[in-house]
C-alpha positions in Angstrom: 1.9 -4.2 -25.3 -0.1 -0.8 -26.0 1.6 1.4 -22.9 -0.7 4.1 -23.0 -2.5 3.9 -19.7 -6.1 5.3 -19.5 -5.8 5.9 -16.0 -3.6 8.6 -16.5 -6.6 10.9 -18.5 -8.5 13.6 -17.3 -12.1 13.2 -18.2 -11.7 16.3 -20.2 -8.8 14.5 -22.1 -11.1 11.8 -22.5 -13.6 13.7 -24.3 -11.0 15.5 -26.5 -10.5 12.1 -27.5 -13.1 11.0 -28.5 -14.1 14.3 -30.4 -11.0 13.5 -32.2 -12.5 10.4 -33.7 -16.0 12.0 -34.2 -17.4 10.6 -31.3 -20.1 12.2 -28.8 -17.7 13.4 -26.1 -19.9 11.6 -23.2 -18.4 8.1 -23.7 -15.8 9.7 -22.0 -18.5 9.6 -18.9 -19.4 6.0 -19.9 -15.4 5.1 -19.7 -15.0 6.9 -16.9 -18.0 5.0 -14.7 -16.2 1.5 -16.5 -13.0 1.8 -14.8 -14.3 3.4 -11.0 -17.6 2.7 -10.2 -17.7 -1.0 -11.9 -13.9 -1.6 -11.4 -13.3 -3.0 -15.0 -10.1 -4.8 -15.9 -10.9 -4.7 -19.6 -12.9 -2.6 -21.7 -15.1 -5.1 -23.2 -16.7 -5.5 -19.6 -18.0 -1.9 -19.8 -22.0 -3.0 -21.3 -23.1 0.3 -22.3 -20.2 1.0 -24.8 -21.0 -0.3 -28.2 -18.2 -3.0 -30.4 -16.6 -0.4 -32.3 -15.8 2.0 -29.3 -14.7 -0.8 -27.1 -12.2 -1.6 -29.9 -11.4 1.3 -30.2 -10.3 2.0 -26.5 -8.4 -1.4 -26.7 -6.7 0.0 -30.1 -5.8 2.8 -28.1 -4.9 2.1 -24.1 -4.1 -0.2 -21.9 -5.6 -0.7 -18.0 -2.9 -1.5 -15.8 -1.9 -2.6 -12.0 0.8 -2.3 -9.4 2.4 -5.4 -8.5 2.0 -5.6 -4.9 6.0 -6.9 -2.8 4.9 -6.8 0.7 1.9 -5.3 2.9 2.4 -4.8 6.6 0.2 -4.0 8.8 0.2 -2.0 12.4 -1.5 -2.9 15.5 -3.2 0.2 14.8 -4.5 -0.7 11.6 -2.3 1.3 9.3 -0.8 -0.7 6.8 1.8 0.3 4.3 1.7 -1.3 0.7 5.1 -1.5 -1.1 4.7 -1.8 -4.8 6.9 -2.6 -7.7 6.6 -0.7 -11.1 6.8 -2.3 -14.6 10.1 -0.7 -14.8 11.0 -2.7 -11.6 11.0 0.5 -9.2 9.9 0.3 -6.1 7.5 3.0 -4.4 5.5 2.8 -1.1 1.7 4.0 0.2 -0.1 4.0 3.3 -3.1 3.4 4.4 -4.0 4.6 8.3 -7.3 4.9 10.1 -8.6 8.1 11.1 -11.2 9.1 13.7 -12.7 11.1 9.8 -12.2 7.9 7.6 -9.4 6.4 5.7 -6.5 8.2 4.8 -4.3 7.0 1.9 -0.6 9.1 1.7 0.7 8.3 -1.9 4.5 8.6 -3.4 4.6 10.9 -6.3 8.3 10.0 -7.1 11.3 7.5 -7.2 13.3 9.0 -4.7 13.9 12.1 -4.0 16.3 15.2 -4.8 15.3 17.4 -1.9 17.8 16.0 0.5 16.4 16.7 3.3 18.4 15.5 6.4 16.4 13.9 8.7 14.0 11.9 5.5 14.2 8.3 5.0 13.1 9.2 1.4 16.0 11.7 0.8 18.3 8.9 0.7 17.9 7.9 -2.2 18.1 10.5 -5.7 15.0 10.9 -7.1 15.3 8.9 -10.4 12.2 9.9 -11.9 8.3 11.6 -11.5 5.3 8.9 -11.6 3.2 9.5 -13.9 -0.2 10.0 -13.2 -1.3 6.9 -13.8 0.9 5.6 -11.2 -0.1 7.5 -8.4 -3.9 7.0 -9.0 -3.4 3.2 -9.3 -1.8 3.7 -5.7 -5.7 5.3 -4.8 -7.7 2.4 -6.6 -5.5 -0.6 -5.3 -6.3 0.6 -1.7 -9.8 1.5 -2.3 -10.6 -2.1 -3.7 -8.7 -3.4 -1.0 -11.0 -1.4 1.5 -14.0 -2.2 -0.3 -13.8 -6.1 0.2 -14.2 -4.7 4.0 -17.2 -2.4 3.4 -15.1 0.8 3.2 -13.6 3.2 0.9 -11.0 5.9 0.6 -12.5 8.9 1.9 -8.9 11.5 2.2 -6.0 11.3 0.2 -2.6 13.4 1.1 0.4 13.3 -1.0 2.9 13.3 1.5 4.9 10.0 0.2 8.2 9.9 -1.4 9.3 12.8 -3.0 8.4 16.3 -3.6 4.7 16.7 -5.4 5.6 20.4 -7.1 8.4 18.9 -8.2 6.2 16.7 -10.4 3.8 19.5 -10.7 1.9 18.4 -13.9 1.1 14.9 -13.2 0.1 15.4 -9.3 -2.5 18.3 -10.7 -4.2 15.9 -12.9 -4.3 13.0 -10.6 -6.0 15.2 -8.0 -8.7 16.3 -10.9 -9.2 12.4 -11.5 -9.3 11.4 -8.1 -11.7 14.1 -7.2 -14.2 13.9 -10.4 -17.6 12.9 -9.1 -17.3 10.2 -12.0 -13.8 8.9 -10.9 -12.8 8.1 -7.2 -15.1 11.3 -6.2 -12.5 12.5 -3.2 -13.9 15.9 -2.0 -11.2 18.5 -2.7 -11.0 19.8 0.7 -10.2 15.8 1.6 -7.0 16.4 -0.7 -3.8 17.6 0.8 -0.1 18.2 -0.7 3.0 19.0 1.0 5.7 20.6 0.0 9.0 21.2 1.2 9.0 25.1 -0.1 8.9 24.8 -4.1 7.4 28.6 -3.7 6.9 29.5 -7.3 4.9 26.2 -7.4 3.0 27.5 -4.6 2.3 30.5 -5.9 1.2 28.5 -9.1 -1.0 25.9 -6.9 -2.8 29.2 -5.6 -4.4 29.4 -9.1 -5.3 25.8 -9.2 -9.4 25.8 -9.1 -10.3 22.9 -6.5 -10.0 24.0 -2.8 -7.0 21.2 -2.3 -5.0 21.6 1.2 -1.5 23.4 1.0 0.7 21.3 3.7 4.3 23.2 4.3 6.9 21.2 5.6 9.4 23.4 7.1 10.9 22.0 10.2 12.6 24.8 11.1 12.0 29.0 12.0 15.3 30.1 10.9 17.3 30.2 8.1 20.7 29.0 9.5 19.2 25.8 10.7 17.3 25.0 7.6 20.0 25.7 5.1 21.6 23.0 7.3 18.8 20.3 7.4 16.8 20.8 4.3 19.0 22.5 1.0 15.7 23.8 -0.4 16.1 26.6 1.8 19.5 27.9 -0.4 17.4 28.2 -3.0 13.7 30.0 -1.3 14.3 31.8 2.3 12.1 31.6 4.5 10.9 35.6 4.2 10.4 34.2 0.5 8.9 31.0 1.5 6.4 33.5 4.0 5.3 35.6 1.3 4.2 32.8 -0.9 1.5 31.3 2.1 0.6 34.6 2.6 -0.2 34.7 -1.7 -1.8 31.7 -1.6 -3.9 32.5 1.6 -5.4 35.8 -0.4 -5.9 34.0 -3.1 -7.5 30.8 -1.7 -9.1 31.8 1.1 -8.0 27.9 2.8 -5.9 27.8 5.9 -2.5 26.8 6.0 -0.4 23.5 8.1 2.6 24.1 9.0 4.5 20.6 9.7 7.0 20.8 12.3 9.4 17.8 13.3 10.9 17.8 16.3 14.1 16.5 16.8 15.6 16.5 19.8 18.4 19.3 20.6 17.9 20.5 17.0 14.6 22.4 16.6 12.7 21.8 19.9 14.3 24.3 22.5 12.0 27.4 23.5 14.0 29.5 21.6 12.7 27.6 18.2 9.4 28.1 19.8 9.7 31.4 19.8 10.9 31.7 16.6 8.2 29.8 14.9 5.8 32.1 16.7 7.2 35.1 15.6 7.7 33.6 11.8 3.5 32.6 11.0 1.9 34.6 13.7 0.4 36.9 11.1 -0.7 33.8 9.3 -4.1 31.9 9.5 -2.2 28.4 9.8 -1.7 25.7 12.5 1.0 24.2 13.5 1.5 19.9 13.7 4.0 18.6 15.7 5.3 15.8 14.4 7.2 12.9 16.4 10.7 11.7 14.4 10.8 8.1 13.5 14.0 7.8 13.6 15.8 6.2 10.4 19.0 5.4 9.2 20.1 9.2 10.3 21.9 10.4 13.4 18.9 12.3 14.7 16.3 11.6 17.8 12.7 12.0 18.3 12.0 14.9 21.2 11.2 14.0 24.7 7.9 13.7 25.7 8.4 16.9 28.1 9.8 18.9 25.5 7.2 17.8 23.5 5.0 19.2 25.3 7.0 22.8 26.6 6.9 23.0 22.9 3.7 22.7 22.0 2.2 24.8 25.3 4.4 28.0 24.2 3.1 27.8 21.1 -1.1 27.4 22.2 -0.1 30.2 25.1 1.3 32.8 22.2 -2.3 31.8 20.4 -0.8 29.8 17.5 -3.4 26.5 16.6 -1.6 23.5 16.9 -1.5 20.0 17.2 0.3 17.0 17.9 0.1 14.4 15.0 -1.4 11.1 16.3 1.0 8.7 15.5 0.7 5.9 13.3 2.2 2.3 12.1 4.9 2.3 15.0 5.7 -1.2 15.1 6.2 -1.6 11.2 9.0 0.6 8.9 7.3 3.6 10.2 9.3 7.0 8.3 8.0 7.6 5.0 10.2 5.7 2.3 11.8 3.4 5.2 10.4 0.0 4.1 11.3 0.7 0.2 14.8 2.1 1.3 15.1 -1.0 3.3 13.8 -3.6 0.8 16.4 -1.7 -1.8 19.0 -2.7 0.7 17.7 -5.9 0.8 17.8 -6.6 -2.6 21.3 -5.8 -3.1 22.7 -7.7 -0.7 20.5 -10.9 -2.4 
């Protein structure tokens, strides 16, 4: 079976391949209409491509799917898709409903070596980066899916399983297939990707040429508590952390989020308030406040009244924030729950 998968090229690659084999480099434009406008599932269904280039994509690559496991679906519409890879690995994606469109958070690895405490995903090692094939198909599966209701993906975050700069190659393409105006044509600015604090990536990301959304997660406004929850921070303090938004903010021009869970009698007090004030005041960020689904972890969701001390100190000392509307509570709800518990599952079989 020819394992070359053509989702995983750029246009630009495309055209370099084709020049390769002294062809005009716009059948990569033909190709690339084929497999997103007309959905084809083999290259001899793409009519404007002559014999010899159709046997030669078919020579050359193959067009592949996810296999879907289970799909569940919340009262509130969101619906998380748990796929199996041809290598039998399991990731997850979700789709929820937004007041702006449809929003589709994609995995971007097996597990996950970032270990962060309180992360359903964390629990497993990261065994190894999807390729970029992988996470586009995520995109396309729930874009068809939407389609057969009359809708489409309009925002993508990469927010899934794992950490995206720690698969820094692959997640850039994806984001250039996903947002050419001949592939899924997903406005960069409808792009977001998180990061737990990778800050040389960041600083990196700051040079990359589409206006994509930087999401931080950081959880925590001082450095004892996050060496504690998140082991990223051994490795980038916060002050070094800091200094990287504030690189990527002159460079970019595009605010910054700040994702904030809050756990109760961890990081909610006033006094963590406070902190956070004093650590992005002098950044143009805001804040989201983020409700714990509680997983297989000893940690608890905040109360609604510190919830909301919480989030008054921080509008009152003139930081933007928010409190994220929450979404798919009545199904496996943390990111990386449902494959962590289908894993469990399995082995007990």
């Amino acid at each position: 079976m020819i394992d070359n998968c053509i989702y995983n090229y750029t246009r630009s690659n495309l055209e370099d391949f084709f020049i390769s084999h002294n062809l005009q480099k716009y059948r990569s434009t033909q190709v690339y209409e084929g497999l997103y406008s007309q959905k084809v599932k083999d290259f001899n269904d793409i009519n404007n491509l002559n014999k010899d280039v159709k046997k030669l994509l078919c020579d050359n690559f193959s067009i592949k799917e996810l296999k879907l496991v289970k799909k569940l679906e919340a009262s509130d519409g969101t619906t998380k898709f748990l796929f199996e890879l041809e290598d039998g690995n399991l990731i997850e994606t979700v789709l929820m409903i937004q007041n702006y469109g449809y929003s589709v958070c994609i995995t971007s690895q097996v597990g996950c070596n970032m270990g962060c405490k309180f992360c359903a995903s964390g629990t497993t090692k990261k065994i190894r980066n999807l390729e970029v094939y992988e996470m586009l198909l995520q995109v396309l599966t729930i874009d068809n899916y939407l389609q057969e209701k009359g809708k489409r993906v309009s925002h993508v975050v990469v927010m899934g399983i794992g950490e995206p700069f720690d698969n820094f190659d692959n997640v850039m393409n994806f984001i250039n297939v996903i947002n050419d105006a001949k592939g899924l044509a997903i406005g960069a600015r409808h792009i977001t990707v998180s990061t737990c604090g990778l800050v040389d990536k960041i600083i990196e990301f700051s040079n990359f040429p589409l206006q994509v959304n930087l999401a931080i997660s950081l959880h925590f406004a001082k450095n004892e508590k996050r060496d504690l929850y998140m082991p990223i921070n051994k490795r980038y303090k916060l002050k070094e952390l800091i200094e990287a938004c504030k690189y990527y903010f002159d460079k970019t021009n595009r605010r910054l989020t700040f994702e904030y869970i809050l756990l109760d009698g961890v990081n909610d007090g006033l006094n963590d308030a406070k902190d956070l004030v004093n650590l992005v005041k002098d950044l143009n960020c805001y804040v989201n406040l983020i409700p714990y689904n509680s997983t297989s972890h000893n940690l608890k969701r905040t109360t609604e009244i510190r919830r909301d001390e919480f989030f008054n100190y921080l509008v009152s000392n003139h930081i933007n924030a928010i409190v994220r509307k929450e979404h798919g509570t009545d199904i496996d709800a943390a990111c990386g729950q449902l494959r962590v518990n289908t894993i469990k599952e399995r082995s007990n079989d």
